[in-house]
C-alpha positions, 0 to 999 in steps of 0.5 A, spaced: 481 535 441 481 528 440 480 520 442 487 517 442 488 511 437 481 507 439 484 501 434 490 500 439 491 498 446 496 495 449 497 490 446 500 493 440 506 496 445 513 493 442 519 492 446 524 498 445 519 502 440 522 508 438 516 513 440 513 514 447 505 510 448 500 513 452 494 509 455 489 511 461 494 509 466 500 513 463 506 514 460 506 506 460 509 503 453 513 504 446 511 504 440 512 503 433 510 510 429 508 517 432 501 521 431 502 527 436 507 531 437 511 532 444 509 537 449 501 535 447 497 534 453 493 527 454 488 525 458 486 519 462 478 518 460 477 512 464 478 507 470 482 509 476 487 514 474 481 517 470 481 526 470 488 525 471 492 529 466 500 527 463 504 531 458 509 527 454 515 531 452 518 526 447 513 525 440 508 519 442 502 517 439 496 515 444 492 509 445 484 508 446 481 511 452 485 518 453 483 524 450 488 528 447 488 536 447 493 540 442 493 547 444 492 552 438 497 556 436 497 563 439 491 563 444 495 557 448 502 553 451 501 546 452 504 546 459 500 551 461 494 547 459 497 541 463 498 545 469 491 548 468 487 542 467 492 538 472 488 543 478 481 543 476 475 538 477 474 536 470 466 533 469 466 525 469 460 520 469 459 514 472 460 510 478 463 504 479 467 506 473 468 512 472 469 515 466 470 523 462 466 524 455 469 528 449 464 533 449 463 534 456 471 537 456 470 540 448 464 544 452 469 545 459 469 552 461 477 555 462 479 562 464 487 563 460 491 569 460 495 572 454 500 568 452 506 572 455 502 571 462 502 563 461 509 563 460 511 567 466 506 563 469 508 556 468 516 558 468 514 559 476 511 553 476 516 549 474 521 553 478 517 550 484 514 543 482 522 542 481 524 544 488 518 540 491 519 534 487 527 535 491 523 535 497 519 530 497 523 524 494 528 526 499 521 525 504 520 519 501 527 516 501 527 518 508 521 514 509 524 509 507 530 509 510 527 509 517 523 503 514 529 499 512 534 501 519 529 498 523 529 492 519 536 492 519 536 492 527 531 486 527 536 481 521 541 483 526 538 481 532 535 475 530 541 472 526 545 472 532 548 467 536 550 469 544 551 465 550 545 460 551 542 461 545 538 455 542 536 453 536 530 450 536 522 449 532 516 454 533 512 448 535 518 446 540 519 453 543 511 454 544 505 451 547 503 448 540 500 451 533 494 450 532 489 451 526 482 456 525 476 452 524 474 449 517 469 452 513 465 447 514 464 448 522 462 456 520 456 458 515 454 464 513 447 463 518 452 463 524 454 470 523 451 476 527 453 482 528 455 485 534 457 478 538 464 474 539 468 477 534 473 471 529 480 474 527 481 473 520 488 475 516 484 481 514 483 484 521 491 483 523 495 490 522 501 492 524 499 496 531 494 489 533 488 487 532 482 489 528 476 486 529 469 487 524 463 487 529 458 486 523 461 479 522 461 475 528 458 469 532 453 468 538 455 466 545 452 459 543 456 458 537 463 461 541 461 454 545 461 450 540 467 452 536 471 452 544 477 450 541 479 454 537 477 460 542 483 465 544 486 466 550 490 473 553 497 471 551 496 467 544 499 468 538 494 469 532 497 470 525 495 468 517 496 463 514 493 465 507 494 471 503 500 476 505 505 472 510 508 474 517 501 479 518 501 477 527 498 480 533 499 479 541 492 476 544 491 482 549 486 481 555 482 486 550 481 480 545 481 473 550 475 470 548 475 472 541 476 465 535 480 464 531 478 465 523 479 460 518 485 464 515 489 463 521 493 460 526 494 462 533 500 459 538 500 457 544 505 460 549 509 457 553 514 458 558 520 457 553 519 464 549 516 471 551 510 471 546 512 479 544 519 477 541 516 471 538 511 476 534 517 481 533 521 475 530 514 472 525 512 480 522 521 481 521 521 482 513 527 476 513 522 471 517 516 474 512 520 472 506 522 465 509 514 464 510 512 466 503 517 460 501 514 455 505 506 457 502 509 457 495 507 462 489 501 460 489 495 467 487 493 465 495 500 463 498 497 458 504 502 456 509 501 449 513 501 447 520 507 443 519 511 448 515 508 454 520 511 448 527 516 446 523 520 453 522 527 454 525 529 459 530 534 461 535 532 463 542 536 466 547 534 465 554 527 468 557 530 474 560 534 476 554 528 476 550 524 480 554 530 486 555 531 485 547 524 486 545 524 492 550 530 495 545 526 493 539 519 496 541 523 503 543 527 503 536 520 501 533 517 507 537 522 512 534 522 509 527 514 511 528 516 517 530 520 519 524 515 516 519 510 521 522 514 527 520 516 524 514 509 523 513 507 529 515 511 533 510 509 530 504 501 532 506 505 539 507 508 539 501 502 536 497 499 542 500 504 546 498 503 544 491 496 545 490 496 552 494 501 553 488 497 552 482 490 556 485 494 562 486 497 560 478 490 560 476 486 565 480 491 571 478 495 571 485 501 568 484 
């Protein structure tokens, strides 16, 4: 049992290395020269994937921050080993940083059947990890295409042109763009907990609006700050940080304010408010906002770059039967997710059954 190389880090991977690097976050690099030999298990001893065990089928040499565990000669396989310490709890230290000490795993106490147990064992294991990593790619890949399906029906509807459509500006088609208030008009003596909550970009998600009730302001400092309060039908949507992230204003959140990451969009009679955030949270628009911001570490759009942008509006009673269309799809996509989802827990589940039977004596 031995530290991985403490005179090397990451910086010492070379492009198209012949031999396989291990840092504490994995299979990540090559090197130049090999110090162990394939099939020895590693352990990532620190940071976030801290306990996690990796096995290395090709010869490699590892870097500061792994322990690695060779299996001694007749009392122990190197699969067997890594399939073990993949499944129990190995001792750590610390808090915010956690971290796995050598002596604590040299002294770890393990339970290890004669050899010809550990390799019919891990033949099992294998033979069903394989099976359940089939499974769960195809989870994941339908997943995905759920995802992209329903992505695909909204490109197709906001691109096309039909009979009174018009192309138009956001600023031309809606009440008008407005900015949150600056940081200068709020300071950290204002907020309160449990008043008039601000929505920030943080309390956008997908389904709505989330607010933080132990940061919000009094009544009184709502009345100062009147116009950038929130009414039922207004748009709300960030202006910094991650592009296209909106919601509907619904008389549960009339009254609320806008933060200072955000902007919120008044309606009008030109467009249905429900499309107008179908179109704005669409992965294509959300690729053109991103390229208004710019590449910056924080992307931060502009009022003008935001009113400015171009759209294609057919009249109000089409908007409405098609965002009635887009909300059933969205509905179903959901729907398939959550079997999707549902399966991949099943299958984790699956997984770690597996491994306790294995090293319990039951399977």
């Amino acid at each position: 049992m031995d530290w991985g190389n403490t005179d090397l880090t990451k910086s010492s991977y070379v492009e198209n290395g012949r031999y396989l690097a291990i840092s504490a976050a994995g299979c990540d690099g090559r090197i130049g020269h090999k110090e162990h030999e394939k099939c020895t298990p590693v352990l990532s001893a620190i940071g976030a994937q801290c306990g996690r065990m990796f096995f290395p089928e090709e010869d490699f040499t590892a870097i500061k921050n792994t322990i690695t565990l060779t299996p001694r000669d007749g009392t122990c396989t190197g699969r067997f080993l890594y399939q073990l310490l993949t499944y129990v709890e190995l001792p750590k230290r610390g808090a915010a940083q956690p971290f796995i000490s050598k002596g604590d795993i040299q002294t770890f106490q393990v339970s290890v059947p004669p050899l010809s147990e550990q390799q019919r064992i891990v033949g099992i294991l294998d033979e069903a990890f394989d099976g359940l990593a089939i499974a769960t790619a195809n989870a994941e890949q339908n997943l995905r295409n759920a995802r992209a399906f329903f992505e695909s029906h909204l490109q197709s509807v906001f691109t096309q042109r039909g009979k009174g459509w018009m192309e138009t500006t956001l600023s031309e088609a809606t009440g008008g763009v407005l900015t949150g208030p600056f940081g200068s008009l709020l300071h950290k003596s204002d907020y309160i907990e449990g008043g008039i909550p601000l929505v920030n970009p943080a309390h956008i998600t997908e389904t709505g609006i989330e607010p933080d009730f132990r940061k919000t302001v009094s009544e009184k400092t709502a009345r100062q700050l009147s116009n950038y309060i929130m009414r039922e039908g207004d748009i709300v949507i960030g202006r910094r940080g991650e592009m296209g992230r909106c919601a509907l204003v619904t008389d549960a959140e009339d009254g609320w304010l806008c933060g200072t990451g955000s902007f919120f969009i008044k309606p009008s009679g030109r467009c249905e408010p429900r499309y107008l955030v179908r179109f704005l949270r669409s992965d294509s628009c959300k690729r053109r906002l991103e390229r208004l911001a710019g590449g910056a570490v924080m992307p931060n759009l502009s009022n003008t770059d935001l009113g400015d942008l171009h759209l294609y509006l057919p009249p109000v009673d089409q908007q409405k039967t098609i965002v009635g269309k887009i909300d059933a799809l969205y509905a179903e996509t959901q729907r398939l997710k959550s079997i999707y989802q549902q399966k991949l827990a099943a299958l984790g589940e699956l997984k770690q059954s597996l491994l306790h039977e294995a090293f319990s004596g039951k399977l």
